[in-house]
PDB file of N, CA, C and O in Angstrom:
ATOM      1  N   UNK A   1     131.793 -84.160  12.295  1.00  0.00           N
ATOM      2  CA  UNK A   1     132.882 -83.662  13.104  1.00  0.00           C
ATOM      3  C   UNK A   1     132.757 -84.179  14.539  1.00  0.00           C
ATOM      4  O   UNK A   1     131.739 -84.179  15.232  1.00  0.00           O
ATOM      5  N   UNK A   2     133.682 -84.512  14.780  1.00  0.00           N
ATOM      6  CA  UNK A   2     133.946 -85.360  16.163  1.00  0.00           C
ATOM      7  C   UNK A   2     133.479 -83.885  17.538  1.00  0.00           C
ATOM      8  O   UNK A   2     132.612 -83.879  18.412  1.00  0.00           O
ATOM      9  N   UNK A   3     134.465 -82.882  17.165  1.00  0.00           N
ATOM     10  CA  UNK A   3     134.677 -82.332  18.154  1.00  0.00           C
ATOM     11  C   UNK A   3     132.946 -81.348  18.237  1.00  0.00           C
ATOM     12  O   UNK A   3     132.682 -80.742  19.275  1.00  0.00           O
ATOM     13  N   UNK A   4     132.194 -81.337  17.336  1.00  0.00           N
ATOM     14  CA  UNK A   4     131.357 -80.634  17.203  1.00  0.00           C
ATOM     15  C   UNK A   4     130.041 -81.722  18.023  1.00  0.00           C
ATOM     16  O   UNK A   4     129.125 -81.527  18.822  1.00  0.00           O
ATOM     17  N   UNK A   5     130.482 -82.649  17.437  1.00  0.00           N
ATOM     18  CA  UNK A   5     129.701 -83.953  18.375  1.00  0.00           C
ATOM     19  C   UNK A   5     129.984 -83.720  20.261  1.00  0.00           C
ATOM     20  O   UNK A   5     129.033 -83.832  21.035  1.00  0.00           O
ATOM     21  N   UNK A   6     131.085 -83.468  20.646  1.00  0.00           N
ATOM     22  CA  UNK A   6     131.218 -83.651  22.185  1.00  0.00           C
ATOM     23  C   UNK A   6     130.945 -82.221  22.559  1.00  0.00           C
ATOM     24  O   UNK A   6     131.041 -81.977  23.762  1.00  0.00           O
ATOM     25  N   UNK A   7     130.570 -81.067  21.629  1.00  0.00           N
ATOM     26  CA  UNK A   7     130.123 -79.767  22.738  1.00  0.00           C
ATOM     27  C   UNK A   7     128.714 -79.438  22.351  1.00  0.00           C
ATOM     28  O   UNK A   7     127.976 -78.585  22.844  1.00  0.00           O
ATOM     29  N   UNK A   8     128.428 -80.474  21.143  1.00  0.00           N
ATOM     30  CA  UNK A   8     126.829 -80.811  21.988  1.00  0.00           C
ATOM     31  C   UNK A   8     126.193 -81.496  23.073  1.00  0.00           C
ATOM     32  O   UNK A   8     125.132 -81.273  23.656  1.00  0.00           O
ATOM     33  N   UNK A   9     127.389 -82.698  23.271  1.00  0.00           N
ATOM     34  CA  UNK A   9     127.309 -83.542  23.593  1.00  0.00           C
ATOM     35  C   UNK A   9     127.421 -82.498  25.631  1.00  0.00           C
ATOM     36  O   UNK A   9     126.501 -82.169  26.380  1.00  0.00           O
ATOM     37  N   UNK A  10     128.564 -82.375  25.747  1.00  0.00           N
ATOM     38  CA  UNK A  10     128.464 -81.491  26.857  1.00  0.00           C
ATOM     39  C   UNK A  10     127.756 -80.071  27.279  1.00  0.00           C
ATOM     40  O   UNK A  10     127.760 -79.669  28.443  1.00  0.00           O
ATOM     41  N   UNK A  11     127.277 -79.510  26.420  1.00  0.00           N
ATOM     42  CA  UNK A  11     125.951 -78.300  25.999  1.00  0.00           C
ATOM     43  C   UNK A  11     124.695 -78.653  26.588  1.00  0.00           C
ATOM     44  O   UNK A  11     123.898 -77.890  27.134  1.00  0.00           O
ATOM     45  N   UNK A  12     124.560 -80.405  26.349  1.00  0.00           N
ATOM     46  CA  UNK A  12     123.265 -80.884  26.555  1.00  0.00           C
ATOM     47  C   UNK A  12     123.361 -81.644  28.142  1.00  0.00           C
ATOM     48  O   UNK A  12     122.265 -81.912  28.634  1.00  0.00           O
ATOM     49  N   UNK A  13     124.252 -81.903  28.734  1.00  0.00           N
ATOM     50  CA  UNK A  13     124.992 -82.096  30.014  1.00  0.00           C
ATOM     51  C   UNK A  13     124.473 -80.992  31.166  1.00  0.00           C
ATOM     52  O   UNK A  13     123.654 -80.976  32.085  1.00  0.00           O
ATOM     53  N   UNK A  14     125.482 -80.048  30.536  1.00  0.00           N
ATOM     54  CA  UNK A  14     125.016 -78.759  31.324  1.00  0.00           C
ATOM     55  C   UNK A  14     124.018 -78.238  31.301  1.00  0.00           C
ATOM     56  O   UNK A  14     123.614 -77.692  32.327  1.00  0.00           O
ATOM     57  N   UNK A  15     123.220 -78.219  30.061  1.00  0.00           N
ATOM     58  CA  UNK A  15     121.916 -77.763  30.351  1.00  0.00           C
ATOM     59  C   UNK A  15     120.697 -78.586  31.465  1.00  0.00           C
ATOM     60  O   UNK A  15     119.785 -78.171  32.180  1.00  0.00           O
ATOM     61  N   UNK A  16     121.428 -80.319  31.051  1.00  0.00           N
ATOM     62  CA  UNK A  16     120.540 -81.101  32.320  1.00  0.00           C
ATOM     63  C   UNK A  16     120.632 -80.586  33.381  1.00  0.00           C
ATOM     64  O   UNK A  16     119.662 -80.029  33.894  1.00  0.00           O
ATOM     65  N   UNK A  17     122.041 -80.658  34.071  1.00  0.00           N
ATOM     66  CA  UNK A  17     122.470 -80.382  35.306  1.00  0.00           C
ATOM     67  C   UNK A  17     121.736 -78.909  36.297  1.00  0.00           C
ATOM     68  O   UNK A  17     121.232 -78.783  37.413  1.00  0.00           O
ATOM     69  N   UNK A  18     122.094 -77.848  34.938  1.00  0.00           N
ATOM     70  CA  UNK A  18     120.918 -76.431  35.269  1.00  0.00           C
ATOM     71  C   UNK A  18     119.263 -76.799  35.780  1.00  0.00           C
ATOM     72  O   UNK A  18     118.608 -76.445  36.761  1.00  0.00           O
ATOM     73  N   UNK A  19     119.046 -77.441  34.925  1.00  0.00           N
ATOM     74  CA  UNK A  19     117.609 -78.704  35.570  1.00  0.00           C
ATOM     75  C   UNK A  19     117.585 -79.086  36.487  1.00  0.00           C
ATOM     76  O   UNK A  19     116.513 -78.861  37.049  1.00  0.00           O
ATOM     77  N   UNK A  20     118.510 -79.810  37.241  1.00  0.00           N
ATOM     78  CA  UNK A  20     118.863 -80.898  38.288  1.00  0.00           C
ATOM     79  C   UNK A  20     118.691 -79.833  39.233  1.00  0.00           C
ATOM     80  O   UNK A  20     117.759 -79.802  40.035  1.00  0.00           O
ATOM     81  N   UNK A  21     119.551 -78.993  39.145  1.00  0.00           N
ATOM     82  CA  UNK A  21     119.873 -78.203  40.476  1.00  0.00           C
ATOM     83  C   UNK A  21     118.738 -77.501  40.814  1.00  0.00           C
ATOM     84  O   UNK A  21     118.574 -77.362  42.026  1.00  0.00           O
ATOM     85  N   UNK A  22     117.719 -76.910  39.924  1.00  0.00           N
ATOM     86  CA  UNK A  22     116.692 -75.860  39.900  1.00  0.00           C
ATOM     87  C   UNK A  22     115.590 -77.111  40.288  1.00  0.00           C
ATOM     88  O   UNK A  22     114.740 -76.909  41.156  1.00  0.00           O
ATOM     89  N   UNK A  23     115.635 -77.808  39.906  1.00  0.00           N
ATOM     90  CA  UNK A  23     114.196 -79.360  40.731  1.00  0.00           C
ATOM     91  C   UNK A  23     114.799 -79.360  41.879  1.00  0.00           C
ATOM     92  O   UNK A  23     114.005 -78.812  42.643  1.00  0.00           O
ATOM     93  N   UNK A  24     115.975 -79.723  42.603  1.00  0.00           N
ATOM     94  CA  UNK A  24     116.718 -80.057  43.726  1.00  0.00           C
ATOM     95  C   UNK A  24     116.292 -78.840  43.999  1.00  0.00           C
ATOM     96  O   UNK A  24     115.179 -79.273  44.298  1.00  0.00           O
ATOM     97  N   UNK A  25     116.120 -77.130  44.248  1.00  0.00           N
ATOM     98  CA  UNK A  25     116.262 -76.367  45.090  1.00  0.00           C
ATOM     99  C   UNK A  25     114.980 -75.720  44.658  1.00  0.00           C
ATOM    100  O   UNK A  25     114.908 -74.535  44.982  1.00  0.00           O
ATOM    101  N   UNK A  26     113.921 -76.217  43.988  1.00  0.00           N
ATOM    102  CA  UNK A  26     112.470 -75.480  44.345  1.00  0.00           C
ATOM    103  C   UNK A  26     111.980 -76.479  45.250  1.00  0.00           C
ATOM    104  O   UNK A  26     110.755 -76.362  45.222  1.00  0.00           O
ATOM    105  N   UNK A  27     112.397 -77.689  46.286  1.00  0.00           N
ATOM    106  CA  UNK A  27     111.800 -78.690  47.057  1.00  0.00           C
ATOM    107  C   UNK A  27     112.590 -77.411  48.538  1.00  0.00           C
ATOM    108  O   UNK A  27     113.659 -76.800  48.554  1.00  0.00           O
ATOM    109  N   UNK A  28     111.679 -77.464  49.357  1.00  0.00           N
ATOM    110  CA  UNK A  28     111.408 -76.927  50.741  1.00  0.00           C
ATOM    111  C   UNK A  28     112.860 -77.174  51.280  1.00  0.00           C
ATOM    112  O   UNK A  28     113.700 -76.285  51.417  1.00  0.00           O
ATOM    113  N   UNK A  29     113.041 -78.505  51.567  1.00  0.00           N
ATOM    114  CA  UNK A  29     113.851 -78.946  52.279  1.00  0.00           C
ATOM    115  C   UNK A  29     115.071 -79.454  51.422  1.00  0.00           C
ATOM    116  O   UNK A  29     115.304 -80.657  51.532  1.00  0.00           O
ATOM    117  N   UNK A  30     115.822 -78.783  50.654  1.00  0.00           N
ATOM    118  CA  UNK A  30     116.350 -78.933  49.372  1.00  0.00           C
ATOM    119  C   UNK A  30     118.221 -79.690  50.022  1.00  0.00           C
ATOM    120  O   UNK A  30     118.881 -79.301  50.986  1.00  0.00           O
ATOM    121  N   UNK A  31     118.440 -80.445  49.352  1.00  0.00           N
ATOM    122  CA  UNK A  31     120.065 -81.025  50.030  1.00  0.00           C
ATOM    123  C   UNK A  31     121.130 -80.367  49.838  1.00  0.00           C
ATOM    124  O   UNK A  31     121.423 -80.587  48.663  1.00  0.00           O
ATOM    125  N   UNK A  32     122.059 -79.537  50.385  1.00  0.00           N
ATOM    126  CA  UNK A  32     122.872 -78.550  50.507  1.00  0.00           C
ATOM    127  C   UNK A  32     124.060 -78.882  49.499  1.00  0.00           C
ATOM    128  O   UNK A  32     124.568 -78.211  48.601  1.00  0.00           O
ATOM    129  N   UNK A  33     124.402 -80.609  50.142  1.00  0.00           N
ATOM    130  CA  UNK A  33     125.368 -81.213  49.341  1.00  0.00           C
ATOM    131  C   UNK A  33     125.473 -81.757  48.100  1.00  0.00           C
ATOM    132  O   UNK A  33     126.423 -81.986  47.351  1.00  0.00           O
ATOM    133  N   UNK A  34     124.038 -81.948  48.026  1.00  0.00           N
ATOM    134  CA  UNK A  34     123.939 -82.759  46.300  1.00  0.00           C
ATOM    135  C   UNK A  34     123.965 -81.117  45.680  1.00  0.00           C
ATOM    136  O   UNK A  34     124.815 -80.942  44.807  1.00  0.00           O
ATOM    137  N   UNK A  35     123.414 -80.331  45.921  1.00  0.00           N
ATOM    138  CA  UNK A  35     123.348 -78.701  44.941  1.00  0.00           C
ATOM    139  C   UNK A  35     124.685 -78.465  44.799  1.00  0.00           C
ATOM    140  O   UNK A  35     125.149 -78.245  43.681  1.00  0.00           O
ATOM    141  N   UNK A  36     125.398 -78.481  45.819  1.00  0.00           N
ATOM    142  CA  UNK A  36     126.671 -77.916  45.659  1.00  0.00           C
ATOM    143  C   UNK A  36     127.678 -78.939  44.304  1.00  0.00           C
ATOM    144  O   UNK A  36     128.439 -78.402  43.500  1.00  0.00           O
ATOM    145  N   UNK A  37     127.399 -80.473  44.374  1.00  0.00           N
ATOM    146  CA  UNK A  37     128.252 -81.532  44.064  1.00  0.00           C
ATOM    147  C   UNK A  37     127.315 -81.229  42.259  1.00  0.00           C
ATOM    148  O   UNK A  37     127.858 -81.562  41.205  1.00  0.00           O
ATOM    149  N   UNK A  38     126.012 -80.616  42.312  1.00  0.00           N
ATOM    150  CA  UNK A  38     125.709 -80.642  41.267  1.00  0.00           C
ATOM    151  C   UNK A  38     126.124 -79.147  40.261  1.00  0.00           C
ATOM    152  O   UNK A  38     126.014 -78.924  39.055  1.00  0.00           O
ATOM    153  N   UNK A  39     126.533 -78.482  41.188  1.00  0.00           N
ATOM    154  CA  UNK A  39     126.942 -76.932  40.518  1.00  0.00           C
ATOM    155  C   UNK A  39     128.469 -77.548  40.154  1.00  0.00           C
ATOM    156  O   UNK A  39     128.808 -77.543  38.970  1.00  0.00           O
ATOM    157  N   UNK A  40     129.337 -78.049  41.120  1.00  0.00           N
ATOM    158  CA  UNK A  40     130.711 -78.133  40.547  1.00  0.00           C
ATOM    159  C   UNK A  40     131.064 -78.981  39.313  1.00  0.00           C
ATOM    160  O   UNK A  40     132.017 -78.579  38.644  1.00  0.00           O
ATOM    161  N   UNK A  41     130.428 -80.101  38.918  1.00  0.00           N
ATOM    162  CA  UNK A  41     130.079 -80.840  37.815  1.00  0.00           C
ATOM    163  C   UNK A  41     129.775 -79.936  37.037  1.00  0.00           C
ATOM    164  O   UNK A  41     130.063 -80.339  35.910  1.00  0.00           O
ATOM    165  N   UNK A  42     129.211 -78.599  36.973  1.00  0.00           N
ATOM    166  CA  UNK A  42     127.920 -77.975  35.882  1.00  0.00           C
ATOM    167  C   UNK A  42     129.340 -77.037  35.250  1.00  0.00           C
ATOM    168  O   UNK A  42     129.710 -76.802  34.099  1.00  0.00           O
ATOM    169  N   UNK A  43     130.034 -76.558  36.955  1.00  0.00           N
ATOM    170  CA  UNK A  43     131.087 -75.752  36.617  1.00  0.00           C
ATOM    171  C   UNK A  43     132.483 -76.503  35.451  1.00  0.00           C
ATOM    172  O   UNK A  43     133.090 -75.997  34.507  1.00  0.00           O
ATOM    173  N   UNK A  44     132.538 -77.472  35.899  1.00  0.00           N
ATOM    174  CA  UNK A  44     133.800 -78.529  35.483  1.00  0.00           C
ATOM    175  C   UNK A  44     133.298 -78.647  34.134  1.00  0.00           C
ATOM    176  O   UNK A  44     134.085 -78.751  33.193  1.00  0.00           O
ATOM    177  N   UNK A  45     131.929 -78.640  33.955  1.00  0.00           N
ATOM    178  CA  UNK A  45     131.597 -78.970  32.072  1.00  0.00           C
ATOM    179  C   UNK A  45     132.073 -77.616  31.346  1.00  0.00           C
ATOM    180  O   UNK A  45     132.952 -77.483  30.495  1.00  0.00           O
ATOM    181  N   UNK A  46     131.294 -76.716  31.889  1.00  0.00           N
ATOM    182  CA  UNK A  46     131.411 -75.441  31.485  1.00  0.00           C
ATOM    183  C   UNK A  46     133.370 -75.323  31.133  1.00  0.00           C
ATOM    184  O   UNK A  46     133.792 -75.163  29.987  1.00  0.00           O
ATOM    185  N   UNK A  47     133.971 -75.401  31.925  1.00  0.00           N
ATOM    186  CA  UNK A  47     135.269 -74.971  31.869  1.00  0.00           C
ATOM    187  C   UNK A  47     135.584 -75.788  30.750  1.00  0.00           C
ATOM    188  O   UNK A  47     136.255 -75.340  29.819  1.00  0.00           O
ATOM    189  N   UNK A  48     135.158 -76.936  30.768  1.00  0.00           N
ATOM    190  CA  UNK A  48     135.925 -77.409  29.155  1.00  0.00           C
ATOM    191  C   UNK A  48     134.770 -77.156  28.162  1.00  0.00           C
ATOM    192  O   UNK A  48     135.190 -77.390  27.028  1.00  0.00           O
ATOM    193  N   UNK A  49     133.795 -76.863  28.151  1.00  0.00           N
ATOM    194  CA  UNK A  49     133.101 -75.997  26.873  1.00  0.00           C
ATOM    195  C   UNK A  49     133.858 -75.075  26.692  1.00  0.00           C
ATOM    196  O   UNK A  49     133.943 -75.043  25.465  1.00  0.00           O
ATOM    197  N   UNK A  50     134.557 -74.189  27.134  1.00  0.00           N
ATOM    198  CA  UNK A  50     134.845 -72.913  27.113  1.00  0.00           C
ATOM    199  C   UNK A  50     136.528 -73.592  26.290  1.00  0.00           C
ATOM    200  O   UNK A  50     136.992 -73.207  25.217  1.00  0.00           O
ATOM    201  N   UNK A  51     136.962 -74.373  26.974  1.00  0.00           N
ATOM    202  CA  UNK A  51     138.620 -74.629  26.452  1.00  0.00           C
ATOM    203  C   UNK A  51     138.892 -75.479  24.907  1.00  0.00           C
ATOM    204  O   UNK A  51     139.743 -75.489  24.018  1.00  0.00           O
ATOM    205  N   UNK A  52     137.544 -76.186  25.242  1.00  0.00           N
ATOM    206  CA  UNK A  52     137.145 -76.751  23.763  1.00  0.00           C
ATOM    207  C   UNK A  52     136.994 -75.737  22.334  1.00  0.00           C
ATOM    208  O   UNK A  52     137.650 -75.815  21.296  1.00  0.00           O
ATOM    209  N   UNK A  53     135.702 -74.608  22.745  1.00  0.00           N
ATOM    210  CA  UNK A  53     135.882 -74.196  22.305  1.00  0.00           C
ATOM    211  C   UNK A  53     136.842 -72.412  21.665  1.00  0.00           C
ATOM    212  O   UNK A  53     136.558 -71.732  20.680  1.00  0.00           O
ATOM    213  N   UNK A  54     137.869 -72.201  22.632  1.00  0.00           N
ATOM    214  CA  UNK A  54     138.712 -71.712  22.320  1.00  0.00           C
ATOM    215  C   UNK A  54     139.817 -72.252  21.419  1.00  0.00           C
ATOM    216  O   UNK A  54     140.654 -71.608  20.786  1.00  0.00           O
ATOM    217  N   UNK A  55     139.600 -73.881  21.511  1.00  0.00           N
ATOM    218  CA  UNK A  55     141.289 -74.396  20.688  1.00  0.00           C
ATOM    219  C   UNK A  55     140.524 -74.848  19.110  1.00  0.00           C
ATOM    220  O   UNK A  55     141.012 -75.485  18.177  1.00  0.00           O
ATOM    221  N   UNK A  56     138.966 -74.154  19.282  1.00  0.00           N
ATOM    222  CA  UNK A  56     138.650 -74.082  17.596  1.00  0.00           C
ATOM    223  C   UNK A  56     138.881 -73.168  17.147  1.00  0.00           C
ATOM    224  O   UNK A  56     138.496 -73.166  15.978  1.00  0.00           O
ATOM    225  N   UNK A  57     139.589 -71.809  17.587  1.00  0.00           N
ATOM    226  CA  UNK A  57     139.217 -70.302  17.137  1.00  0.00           C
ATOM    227  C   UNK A  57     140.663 -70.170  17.345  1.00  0.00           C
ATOM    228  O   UNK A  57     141.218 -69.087  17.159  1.00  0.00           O
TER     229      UNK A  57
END
């Protein structure tokens, strides 16, 4: 299944990104702008996980 392929495919995205941001903000001096540019990406996946999987149900 195709569509079962791309919300792993984005599942495994977002779970990086949750990574990214949590390495980026246990460093002292952590970059305000990459955290933020990396939450809205995390957010933007999420919203189509969520729309994806509503138009299976």
């Amino acid at each position: 299944m195709a569509l079962q392929g791309h919300l792993h495919e984005l599942s495994a995205k977002h779970q990086k990104l949750e990574e990214l941001i949590e390495a980026e903000m246990a460093h002292p001096d952590w970059d305000d702008v990459r955290v933020a540019a990396l939450k809205k990406e995390k957010l933007r996946i999420k919203d189509e996980l969520e729309r994806l999987r509503s138009s299976i149900h």
